[in-house]
C-alpha distance (Angstrom), angle and dihedral (degrees) to the residues before:
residue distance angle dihedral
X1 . . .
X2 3.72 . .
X3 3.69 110.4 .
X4 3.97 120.8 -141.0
X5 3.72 112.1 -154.7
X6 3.75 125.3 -129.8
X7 3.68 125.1 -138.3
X8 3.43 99.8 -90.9
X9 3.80 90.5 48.8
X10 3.31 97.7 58.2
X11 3.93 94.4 43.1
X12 3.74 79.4 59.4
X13 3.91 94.6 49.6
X14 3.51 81.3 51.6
X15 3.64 98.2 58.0
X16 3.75 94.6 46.6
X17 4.03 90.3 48.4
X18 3.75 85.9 54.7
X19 4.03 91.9 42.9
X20 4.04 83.9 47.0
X21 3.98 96.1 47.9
X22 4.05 91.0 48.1
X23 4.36 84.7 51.7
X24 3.79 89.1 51.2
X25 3.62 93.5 51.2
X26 4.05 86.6 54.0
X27 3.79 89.0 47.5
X28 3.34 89.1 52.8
X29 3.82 97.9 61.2
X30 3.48 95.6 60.9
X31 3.68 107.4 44.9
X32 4.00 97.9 113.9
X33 3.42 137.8 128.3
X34 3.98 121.3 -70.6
X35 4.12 90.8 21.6
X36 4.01 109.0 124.0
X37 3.75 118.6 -132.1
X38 3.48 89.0 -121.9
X39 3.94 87.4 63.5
X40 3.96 93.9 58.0
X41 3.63 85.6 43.6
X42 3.63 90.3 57.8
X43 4.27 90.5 43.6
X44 3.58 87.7 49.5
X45 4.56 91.4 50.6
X46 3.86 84.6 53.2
X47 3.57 101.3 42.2
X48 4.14 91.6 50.9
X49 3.73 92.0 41.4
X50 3.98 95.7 50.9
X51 3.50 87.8 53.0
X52 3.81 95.0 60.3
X53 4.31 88.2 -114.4
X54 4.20 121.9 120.7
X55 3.93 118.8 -129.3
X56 3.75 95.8 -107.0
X57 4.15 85.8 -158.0
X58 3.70 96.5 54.6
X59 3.76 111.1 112.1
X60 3.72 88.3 -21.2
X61 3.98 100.0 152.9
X62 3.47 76.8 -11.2
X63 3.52 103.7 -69.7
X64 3.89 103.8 167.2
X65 3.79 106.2 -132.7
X66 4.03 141.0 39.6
X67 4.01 98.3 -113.1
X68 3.81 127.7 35.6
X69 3.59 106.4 -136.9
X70 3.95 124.3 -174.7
X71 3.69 126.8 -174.3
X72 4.37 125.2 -156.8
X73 3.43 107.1 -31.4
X74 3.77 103.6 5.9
X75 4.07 103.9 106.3
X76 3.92 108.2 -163.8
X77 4.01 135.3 -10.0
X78 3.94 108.4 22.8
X79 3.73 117.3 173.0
X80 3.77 107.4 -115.5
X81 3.79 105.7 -138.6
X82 3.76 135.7 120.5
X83 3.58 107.3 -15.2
X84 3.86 132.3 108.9
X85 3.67 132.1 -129.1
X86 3.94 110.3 -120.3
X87 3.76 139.1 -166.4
X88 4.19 107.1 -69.5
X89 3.64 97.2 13.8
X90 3.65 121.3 127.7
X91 3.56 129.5 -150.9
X92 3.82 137.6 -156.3
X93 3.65 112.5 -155.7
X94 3.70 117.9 -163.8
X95 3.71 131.9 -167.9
X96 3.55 144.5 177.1
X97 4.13 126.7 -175.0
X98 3.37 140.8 177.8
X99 3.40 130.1 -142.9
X100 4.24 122.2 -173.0
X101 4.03 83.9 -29.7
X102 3.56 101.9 -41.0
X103 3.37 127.9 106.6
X104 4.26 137.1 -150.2
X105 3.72 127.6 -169.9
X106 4.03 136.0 -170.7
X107 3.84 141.6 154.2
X108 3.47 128.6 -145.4
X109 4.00 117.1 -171.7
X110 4.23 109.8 -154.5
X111 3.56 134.0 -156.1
X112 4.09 109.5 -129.6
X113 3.88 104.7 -152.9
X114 3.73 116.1 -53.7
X115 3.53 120.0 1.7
X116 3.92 123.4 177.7
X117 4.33 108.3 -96.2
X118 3.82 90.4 -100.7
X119 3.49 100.5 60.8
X120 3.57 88.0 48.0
X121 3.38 91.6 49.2
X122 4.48 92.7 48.7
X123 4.26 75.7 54.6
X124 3.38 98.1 57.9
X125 3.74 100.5 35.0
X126 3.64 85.5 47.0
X127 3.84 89.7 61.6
X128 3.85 91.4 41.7
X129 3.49 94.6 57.1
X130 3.71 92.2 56.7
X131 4.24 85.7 61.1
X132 3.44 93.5 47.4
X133 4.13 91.7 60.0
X134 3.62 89.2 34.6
X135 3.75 89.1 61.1
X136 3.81 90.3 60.3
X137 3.72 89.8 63.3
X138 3.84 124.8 114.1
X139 3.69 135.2 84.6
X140 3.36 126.3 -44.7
X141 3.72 93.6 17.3
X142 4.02 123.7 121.1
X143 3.94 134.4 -110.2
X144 3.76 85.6 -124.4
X145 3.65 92.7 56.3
X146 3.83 90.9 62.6
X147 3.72 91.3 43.8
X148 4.06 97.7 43.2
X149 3.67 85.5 63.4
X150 3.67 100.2 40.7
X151 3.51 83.9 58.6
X152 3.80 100.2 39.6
X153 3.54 93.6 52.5
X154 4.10 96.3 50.5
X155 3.92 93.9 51.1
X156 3.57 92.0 52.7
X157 3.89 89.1 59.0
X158 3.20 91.1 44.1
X159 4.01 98.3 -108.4
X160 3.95 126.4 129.8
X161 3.66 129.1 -124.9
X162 4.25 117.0 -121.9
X163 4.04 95.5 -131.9
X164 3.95 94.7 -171.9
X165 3.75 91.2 65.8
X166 3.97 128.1 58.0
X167 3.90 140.2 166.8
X168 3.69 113.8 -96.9
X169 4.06 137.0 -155.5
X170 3.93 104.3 -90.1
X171 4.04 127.7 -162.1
X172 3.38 136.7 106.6
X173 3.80 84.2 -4.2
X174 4.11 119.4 48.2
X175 3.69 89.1 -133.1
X176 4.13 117.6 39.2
X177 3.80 136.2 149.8
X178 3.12 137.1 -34.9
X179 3.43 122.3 32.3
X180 3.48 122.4 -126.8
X181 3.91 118.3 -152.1
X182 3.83 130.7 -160.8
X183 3.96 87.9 -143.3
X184 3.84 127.0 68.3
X185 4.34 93.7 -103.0
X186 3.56 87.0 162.8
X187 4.13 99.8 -109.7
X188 3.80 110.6 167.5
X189 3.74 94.7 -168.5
X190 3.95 112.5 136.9
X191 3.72 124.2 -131.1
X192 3.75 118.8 -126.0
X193 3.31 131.9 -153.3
X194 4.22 109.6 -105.5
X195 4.33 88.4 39.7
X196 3.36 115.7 126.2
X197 4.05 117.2 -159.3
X198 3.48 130.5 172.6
X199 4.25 107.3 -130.7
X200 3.81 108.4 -160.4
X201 3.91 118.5 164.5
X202 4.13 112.0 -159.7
X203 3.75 108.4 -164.9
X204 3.81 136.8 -172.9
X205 3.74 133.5 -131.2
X206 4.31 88.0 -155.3
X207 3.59 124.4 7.1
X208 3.94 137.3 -6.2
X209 3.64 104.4 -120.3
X210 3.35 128.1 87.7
X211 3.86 144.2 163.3
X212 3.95 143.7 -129.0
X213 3.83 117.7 -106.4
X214 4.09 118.6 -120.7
X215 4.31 80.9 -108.9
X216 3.93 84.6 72.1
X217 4.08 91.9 -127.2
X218 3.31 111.5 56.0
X219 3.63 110.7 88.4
X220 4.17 123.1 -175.2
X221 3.80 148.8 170.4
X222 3.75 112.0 -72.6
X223 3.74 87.8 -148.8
X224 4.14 86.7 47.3
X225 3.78 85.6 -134.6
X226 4.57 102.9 134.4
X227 3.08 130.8 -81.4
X228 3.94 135.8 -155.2
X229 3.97 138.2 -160.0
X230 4.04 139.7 -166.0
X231 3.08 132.3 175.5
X232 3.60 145.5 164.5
X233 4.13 142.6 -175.4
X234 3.80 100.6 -112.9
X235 4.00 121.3 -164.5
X236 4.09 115.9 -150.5
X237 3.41 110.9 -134.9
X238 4.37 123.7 -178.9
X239 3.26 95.0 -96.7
X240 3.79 101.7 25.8
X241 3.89 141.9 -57.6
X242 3.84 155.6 -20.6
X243 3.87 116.2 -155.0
X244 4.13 94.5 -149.8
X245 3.22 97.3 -178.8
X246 3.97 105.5 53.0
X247 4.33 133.5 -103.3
X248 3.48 101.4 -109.2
């Protein structure tokens, strides 16, 4: 069932956009060479706690840590731990929070040092994407509209589109109806104003298919060519959208 949020839901959404924006902008500060995953994992615990939020990821399904963070060719859901950040990585940082009930999600994919021009090219694009199905949004339009141009706007930079993965509806659950694809899968389901859907467009350098690691989260490239992810919490308005969780 697709959920339509009240007023005070969304002002709630809204706070823990905000909340999530302001942790992002911590993250952000740290992401340098020779700092562990684990360590931004542990910056990102503190920031959410201070600010009186839960880490929505944290044990969810049992997923060990508060922010899935995935390095090169690793798509979605890496395990921070023990390993550094080095010159011409990139990493996708993603992070879920609740605040009073309500939850926010967003990815942001970084550059670490020097990367070669077509990586930072699959970064950018990556984010572009995203505003090209974000453009769709307002009522009356379609799921597929948001997902035709996703798609669209990946093949003509030469990037592929991760099918097993898809945005969701997001609220009082981190996960809600419907699902929202970055491929054209032909859903004719109508956006409403008061829905609140997290858009997130995961594009590959090589090849579309990929695989799920032996820790059961971790997924990557099959081709081990790299991967990147954004994402945002998008509100649907009448006559088009709210970005609740920032543009950075």
């Amino acid at each position: 069932m697709i959920s339509i949020k009240s007023e005070r839901e969304i002002a709630l959404m809204k706070e823990a956009g905000l909340i999530l924006q302001k942790a992002f902008k911590e993250i952000e500060k740290h992401i340098r060479v020779g700092i562990t995953t684990k360590e931004l994992d542990k910056i990102a615990y503190a920031f959410i706690i201070k600010n009186d939020c839960i880490p929505s990821c944290l044990n969810y399904e049992g997923y060990p840590a508060t922010m899935c963070i995935s390095i090169n060719d690793e798509v979605v859901h890496g395990i921070p731990g023990k390993r550094k950040l080095k010159d011409g990585d990139i990493v996708s940082c993603d992070l879920v929070l609740s605040y009073k009930g309500y939850h926010a999600d967003a990815t942001r994919t970084y550059i670490v040092g020097n990367v070669k021009e077509q990586i930072k090219e699959l970064v950018e694009n990556t984010k572009n994407a995203f505003y090209e199905g974000v453009k769709q949004v307002h009522e009356g339009a379609r799921i597929k509209d948001i997902s035709e141009a996703i798609e669209k706007y990946a093949h003509a930079h030469g990037l592929s589109v991760v099918e097993e993965l898809v945005g969701h509806g997001i609220g009082s659950a981190m996960h809600e109806e419907p699902d929202v694809p970055n491929f054209n899968d032909g859903s004719n389901i109508r956006l409403k104003a008061g829905m609140t859907i997290a858009i997130e467009p995961m594009l590959n350098l090589g090849s579309k298919e990929v695989y799920l690691c032996d820790d059961n989260w971790t997924v990557k490239t099959m081709d081990k060519k790299p991967s990147a992810h954004y994402e945002n919490t998008v509100l649907v308005t009448k006559d088009g959208y709210e970005i609740l969780t920032g543009e950075d």
